[in-house]
C-alpha positions in Angstrom: -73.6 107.9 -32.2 -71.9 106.3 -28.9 -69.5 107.8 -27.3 -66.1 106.1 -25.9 -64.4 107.3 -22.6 -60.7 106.0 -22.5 -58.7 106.4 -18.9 -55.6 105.3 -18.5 -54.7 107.2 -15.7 -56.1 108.7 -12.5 -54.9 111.8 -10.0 -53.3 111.0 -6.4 -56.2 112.2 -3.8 -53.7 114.8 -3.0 -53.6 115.8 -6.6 -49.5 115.6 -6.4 -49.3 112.9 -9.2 -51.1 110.6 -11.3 -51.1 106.9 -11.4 -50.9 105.2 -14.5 -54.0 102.4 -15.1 -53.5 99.2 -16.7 -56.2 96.7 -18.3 -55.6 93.7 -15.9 -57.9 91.6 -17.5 -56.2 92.6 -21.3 -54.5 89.3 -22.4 -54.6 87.3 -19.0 -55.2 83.3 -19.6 -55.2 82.3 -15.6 -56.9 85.1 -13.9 -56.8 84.0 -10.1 -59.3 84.7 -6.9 -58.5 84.6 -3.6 -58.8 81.5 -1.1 -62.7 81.8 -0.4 -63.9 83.2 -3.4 -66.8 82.1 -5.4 -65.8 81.2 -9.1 -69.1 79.1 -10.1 -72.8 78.7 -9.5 -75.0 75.8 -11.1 -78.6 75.0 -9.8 -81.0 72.2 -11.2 -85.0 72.3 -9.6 -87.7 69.9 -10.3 -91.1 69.8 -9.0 -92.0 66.3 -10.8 -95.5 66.8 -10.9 -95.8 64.0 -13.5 -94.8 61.5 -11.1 -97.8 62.1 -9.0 -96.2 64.9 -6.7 -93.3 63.7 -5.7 -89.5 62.9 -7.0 -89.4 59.2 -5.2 -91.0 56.9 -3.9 -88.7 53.9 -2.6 -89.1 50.9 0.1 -85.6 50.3 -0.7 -83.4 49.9 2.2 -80.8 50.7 -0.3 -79.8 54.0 -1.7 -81.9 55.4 -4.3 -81.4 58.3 -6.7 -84.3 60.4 -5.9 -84.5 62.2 -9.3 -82.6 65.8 -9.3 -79.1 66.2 -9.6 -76.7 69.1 -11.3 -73.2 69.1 -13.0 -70.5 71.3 -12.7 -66.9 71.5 -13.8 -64.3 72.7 -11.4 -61.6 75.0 -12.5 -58.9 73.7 -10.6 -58.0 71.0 -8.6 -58.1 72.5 -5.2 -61.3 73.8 -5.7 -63.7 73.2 -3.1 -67.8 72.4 -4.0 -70.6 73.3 -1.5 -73.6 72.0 -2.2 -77.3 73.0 -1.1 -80.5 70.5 -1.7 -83.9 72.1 -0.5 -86.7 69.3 -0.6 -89.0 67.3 1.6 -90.2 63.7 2.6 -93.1 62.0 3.6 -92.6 58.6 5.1 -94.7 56.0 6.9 -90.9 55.0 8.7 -87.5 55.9 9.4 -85.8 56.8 6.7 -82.1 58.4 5.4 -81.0 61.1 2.8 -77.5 62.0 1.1 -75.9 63.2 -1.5 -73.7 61.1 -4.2 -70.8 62.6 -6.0 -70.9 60.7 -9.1 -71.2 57.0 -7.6 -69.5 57.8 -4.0 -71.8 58.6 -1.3 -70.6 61.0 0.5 -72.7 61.3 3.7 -72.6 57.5 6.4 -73.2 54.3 4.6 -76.0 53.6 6.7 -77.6 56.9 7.9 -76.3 59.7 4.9 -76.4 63.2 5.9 -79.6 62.9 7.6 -81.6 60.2 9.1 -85.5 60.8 10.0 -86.8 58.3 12.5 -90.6 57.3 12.5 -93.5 57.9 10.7 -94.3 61.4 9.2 -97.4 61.7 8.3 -97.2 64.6 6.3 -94.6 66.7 3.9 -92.1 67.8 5.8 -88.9 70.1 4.4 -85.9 69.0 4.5 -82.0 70.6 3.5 -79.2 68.8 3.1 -75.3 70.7 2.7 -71.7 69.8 2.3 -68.5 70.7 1.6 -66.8 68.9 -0.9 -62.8 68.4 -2.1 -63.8 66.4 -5.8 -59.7 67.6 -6.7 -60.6 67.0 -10.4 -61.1 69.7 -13.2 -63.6 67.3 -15.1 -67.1 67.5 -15.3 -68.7 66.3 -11.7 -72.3 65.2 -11.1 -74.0 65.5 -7.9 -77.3 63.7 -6.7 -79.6 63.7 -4.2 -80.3 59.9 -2.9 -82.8 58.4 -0.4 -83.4 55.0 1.1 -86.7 53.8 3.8 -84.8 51.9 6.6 -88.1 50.6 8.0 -89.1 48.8 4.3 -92.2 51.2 4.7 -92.9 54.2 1.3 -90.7 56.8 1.3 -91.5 59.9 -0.3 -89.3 62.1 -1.5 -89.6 65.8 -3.3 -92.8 67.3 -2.1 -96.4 67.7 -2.6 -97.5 68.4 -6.3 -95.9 71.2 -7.7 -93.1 72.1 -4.7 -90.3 73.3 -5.9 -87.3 71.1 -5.2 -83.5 72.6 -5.5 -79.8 71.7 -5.9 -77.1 74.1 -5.9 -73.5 73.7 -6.4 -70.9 76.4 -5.7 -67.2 76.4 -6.9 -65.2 77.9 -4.0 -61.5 78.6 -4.7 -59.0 76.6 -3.1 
């Protein structure tokens, strides 16, 4: 049979008092954390490996969702989201990577988050992250994009079974 251990009080460290406990959590509907705090994690991977290796491959010199993505839903509106993608690219030109909030890009129009000049003639990682104010409390999707700026292939997500990563973090406003 379990046992149950009930304390709803503790002694002073100078055992001149006690100091009566209460359940904080008991009946709360809006618990708050401070400024800072971490209220959420949500992570999506995909290594693709049906594609041939890889996530993407575009000669688009526009935008093009690369294949991962994760959704998360804010509990407040002045939440803030930091998000992490781990991945690589292999490109036979220059070529640009950023992330979309839902249809907003929200790296440069023309060179994202990060821009890779020339040729790279083999996998090479790549991490994107950035802080983002959504100031909604509805479901948000975020996506990992690429475009080739040089009309040559652009690979994106790694070499057969590499494992690619996004990660979203609610941080409270």
């Amino acid at each position: 049979m379990a046992s149950k251990i009930k304390v709803d009080q503790i002694q002073t460290a100078d055992g001149s008092g006690t100091i009566a406990l209460q359940n904080q959590l008991s009946g709360m509907t809006n618990a708050s954390m401070p400024t800072g705090s971490v209220l959420q994690v949500v992570g999506a991977t995909r290594t693709n490996t049906e594609n041939g290796g890889f996530l993407l491959n575009t000669t688009s010199n526009s935008y093009v969702n690369a294949g991962l993505s994760v959704a998360i839903t804010p509990s407040s509106t002045s939440s803030k989201i930091m998000i992490f993608v781990n991945t690589s690219t292999y490109r036979g030109g220059s070529a640009s990577l950023t992330i979309y909030r839902g249809s907003t890009n929200l790296g440069g129009s023309t060179h994202g988050m990060i821009r890779m000049t020339g040729a790279q003639a083999y996998w090479m990682p790549v991490g994107l992250s950035h802080l983002d104010s959504p100031s909604t409390t509805s479901a948000t999707t975020y996506y990992l994009f690429a475009r080739s700026e040089s009309g040559t292939n652009t690979y994106v997500g790694g070499d057969a079974d590499q494992q690619n990563s996004i990660t979203v973090m609610e941080i409270a406003g």
